[in-house]
C-alpha positions as CSV (number, residue, x, y, z in Angstrom):
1,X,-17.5,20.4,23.1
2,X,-17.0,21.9,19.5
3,X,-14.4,19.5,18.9
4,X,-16.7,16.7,19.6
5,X,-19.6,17.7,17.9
6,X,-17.2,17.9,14.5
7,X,-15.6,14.4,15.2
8,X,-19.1,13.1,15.6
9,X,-20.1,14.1,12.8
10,X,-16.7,12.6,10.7
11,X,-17.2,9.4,12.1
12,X,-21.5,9.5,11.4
13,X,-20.3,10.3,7.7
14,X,-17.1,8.2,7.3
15,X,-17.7,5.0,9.0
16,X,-20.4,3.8,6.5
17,X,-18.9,5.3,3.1
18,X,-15.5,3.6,1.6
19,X,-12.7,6.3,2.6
20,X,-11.8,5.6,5.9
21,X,-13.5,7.2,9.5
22,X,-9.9,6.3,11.3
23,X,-8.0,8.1,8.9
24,X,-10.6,11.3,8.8
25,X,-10.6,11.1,12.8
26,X,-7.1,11.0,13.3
27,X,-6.6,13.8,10.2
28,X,-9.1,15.8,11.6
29,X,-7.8,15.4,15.5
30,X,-4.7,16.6,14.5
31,X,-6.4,19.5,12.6
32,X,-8.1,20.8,15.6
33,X,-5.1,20.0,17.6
34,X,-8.1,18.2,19.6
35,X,-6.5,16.4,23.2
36,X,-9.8,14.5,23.8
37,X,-9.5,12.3,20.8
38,X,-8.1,9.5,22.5
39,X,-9.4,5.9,22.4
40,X,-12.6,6.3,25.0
41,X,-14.0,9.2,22.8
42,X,-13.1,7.0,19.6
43,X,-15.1,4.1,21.0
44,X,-18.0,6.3,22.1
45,X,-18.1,7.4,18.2
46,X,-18.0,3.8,16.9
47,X,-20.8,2.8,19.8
48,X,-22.9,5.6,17.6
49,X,-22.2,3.9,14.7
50,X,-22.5,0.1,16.0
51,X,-26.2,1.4,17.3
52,X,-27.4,3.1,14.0
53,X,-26.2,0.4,11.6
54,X,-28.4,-2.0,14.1
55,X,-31.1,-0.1,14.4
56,X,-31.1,-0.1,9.9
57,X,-31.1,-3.8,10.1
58,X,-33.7,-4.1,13.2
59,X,-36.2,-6.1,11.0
60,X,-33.4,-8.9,10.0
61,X,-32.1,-8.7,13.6
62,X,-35.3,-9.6,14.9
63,X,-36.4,-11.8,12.7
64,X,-33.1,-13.7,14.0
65,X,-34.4,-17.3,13.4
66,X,-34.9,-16.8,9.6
67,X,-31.8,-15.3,8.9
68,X,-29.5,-17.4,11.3
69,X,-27.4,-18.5,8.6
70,X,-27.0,-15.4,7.4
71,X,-25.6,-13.8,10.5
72,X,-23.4,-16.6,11.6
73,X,-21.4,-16.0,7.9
74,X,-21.3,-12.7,9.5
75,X,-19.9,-13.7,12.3
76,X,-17.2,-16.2,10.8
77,X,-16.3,-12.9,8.5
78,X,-15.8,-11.0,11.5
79,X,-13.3,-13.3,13.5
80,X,-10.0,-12.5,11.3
81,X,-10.2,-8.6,11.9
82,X,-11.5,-9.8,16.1
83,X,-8.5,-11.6,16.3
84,X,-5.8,-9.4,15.0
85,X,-7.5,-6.3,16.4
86,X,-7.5,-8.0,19.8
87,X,-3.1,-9.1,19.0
88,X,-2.9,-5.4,18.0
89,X,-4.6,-3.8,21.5
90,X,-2.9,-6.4,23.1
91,X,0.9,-5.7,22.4
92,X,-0.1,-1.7,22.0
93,X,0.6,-1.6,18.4
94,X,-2.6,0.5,17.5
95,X,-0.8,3.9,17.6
96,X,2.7,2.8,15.7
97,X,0.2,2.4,12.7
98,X,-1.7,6.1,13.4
99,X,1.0,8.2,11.3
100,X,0.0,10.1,8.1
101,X,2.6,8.7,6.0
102,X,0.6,5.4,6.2
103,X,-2.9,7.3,5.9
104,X,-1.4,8.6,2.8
105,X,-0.4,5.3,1.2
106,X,-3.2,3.1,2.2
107,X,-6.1,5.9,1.0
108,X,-4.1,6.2,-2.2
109,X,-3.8,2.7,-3.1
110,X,-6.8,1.5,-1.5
111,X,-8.8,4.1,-3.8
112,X,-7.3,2.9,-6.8
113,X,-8.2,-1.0,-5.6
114,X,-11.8,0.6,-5.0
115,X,-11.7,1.7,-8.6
116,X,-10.6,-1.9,-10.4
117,X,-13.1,-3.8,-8.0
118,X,-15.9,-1.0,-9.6
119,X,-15.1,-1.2,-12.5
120,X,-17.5,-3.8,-13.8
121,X,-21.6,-4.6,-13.3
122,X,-22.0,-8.0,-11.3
123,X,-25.2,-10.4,-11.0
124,X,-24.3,-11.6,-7.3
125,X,-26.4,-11.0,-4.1
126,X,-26.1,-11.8,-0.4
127,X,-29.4,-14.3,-0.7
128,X,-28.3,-16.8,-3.5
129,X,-24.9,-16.0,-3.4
130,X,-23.1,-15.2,-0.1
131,X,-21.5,-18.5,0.9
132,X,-19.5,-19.4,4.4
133,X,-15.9,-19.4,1.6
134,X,-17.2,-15.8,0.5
135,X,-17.3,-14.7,4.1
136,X,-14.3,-15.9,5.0
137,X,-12.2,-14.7,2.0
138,X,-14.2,-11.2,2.4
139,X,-13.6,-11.4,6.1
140,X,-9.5,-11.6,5.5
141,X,-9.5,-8.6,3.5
142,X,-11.2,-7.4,6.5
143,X,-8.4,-7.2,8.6
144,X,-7.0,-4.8,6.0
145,X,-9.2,-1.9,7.9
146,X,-7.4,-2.5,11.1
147,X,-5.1,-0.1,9.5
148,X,-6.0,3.4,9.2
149,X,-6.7,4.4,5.7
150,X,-7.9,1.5,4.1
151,X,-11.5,1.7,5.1
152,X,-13.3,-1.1,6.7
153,X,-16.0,-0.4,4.8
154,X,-14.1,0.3,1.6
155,X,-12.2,-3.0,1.8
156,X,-15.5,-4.8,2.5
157,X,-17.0,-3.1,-0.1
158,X,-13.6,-3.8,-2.9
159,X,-13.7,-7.4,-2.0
160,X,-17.1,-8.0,-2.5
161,X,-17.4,-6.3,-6.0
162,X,-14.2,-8.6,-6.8
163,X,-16.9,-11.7,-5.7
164,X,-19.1,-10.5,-8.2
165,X,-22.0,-8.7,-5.9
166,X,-23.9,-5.9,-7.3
167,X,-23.0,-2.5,-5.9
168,X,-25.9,-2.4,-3.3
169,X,-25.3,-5.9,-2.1
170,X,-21.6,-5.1,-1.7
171,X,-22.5,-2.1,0.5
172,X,-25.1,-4.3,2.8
173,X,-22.3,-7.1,3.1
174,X,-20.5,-4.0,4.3
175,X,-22.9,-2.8,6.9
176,X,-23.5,-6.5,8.2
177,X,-20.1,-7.3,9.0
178,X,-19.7,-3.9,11.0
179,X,-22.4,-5.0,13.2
180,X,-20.3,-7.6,15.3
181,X,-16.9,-5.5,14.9
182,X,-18.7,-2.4,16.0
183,X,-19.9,-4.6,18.8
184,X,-17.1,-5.4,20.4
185,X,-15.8,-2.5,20.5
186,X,-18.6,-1.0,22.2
187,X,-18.4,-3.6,24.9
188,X,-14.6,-2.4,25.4
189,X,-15.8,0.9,25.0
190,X,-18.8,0.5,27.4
191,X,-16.2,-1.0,30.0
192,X,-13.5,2.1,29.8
193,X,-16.4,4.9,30.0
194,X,-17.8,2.5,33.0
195,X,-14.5,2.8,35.0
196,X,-14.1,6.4,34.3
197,X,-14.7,8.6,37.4
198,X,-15.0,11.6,35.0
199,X,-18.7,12.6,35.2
200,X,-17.9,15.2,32.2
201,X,-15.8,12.9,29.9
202,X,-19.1,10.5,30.2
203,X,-21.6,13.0,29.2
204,X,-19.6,14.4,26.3
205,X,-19.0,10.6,25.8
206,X,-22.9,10.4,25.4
207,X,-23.4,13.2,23.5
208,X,-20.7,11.9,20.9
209,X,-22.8,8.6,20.6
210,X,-26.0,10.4,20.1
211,X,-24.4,12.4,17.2
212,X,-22.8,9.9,15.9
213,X,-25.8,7.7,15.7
214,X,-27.8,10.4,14.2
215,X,-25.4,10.8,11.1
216,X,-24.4,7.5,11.0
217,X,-28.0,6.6,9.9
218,X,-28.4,9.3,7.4
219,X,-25.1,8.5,6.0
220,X,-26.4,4.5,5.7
221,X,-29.4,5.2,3.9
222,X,-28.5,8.1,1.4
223,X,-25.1,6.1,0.8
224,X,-27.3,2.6,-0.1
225,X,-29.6,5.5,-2.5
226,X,-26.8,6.9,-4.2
227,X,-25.1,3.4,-5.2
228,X,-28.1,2.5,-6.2
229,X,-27.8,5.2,-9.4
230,X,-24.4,5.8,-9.9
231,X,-20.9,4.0,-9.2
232,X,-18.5,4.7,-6.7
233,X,-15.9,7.0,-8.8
234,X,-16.8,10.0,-6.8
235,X,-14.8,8.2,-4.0
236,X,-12.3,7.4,-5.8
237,X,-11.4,10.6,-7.0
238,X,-11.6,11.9,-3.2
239,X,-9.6,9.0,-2.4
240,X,-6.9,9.7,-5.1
241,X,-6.8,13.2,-4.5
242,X,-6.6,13.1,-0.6
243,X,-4.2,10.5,-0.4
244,X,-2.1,12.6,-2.6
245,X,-2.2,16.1,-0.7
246,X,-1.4,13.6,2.3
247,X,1.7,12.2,0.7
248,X,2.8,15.5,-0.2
249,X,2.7,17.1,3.4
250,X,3.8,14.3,5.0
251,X,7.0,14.3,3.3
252,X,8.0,18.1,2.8
């Protein structure tokens, strides 16, 4: 029960900020030499996440008919990583990417993309600026994420400040395309815990969600609060510096 009470909380915090919830779930798993951290209890996490980052955007949800352009440049953005994700759980080669060498790498160098695509102010916002080419170029980067360590919403957020969006409209470009990831794989996570005849597994499958929406929804408005005031260096560094002591272990 501990153990998932701490992973819900990693994945509430990570998901939504640009260093990786994969990496820190599968870091911290190991840590706790946790056995219940296989794919049914990861999905229940990202079901947390996929139902807070709705519930922030409930008004534009809604209010379907006026943003309906909006949301299908989401959903073209969202194909590339549906695709490959679906190639990857398809021919089981999810786990042969789940080694810390290649958490190491991709939070190293992916934090040091994260700074160059930072490193400027841009003019650009989703409203006048977020085209069906600029989903689709944002939504191959994407696909990035399927790896562990890169961050989806790091990548997101790198390729959008390379398109010129301000910080906070990077970070909602970010948000929106997890909704139709997340989505699916809920639905593949609401089909395993469905079949399951394990009456404890589902509650502490439950109880995971619930967490994990609760600090999923913190973490997505104190995240949009604090870009709002100051760049994303502090990432970065934690990037840089994890990455590194990650490397290090991994190859004594």
């Amino acid at each position: 029960m501990i153990d998932v009470i701490i992973l819900s909380i990693v994945q509430g915090i990570t998901e939504f900020i640009p260093i990786s919830s994969s990496s820190h779930l599968i870091l911290v798993s190991d840590f706790l030499n946790h056995s219940n951290q296989n794919l049914p209890i990861d999905v229940s996490l990202h079901i947390g996440s996929f139902f807070a980052v709705v519930f922030f955007f409930k008004k534009d949800i809604f209010n379907f008919v006026k943003n309906k352009d909006l949301f299908f440049k989401i959903i073209v953005s969202s194909v590339p990583v549906m695709i490959v994700g679906y190639v990857l759980v398809k021919f089981e080669l999810i786990e042969s990417l789940r080694n810390i060498k290649t958490i190491g790498w991709t939070t190293l160098i992916f934090g040091i993309l994260l700074y160059f695509s930072d490193k400027f102010e841009n003019k650009n916002n989703i409203k006048r600026n977020f085209s069906v080419k600029t989903a689709i170029i944002i939504g191959i980067f994407q696909v990035l994420s399927l790896v562990p360590g890169v961050s989806r919403s790091g990548i997101s957020i790198t390729a959008a400040r390379f398109m010129k969006f301000e910080r906070v409209e990077s970070a909602k470009i970010s948000f929106l395309l997890s909704i139709p990831t997340l989505a699916a794989v809920s639905i593949f996570g609401i089909h395993n815990l469905i079949s399951s005849n394990n009456l404890e597994f589902s509650l502490l499958s439950i109880f995971a969600i619930f967490l994990s929406f609760t600090f999923s929804l913190i973490t997505i408005k104190f995240f949009l609060k604090f870009i709002n005031k100051f760049s994303l260096n502090i990432f970065v560094i934690y990037r840089v510096f994890l990455g590194l002591i990650i490397l290090i272990l991994g190859y004594l």
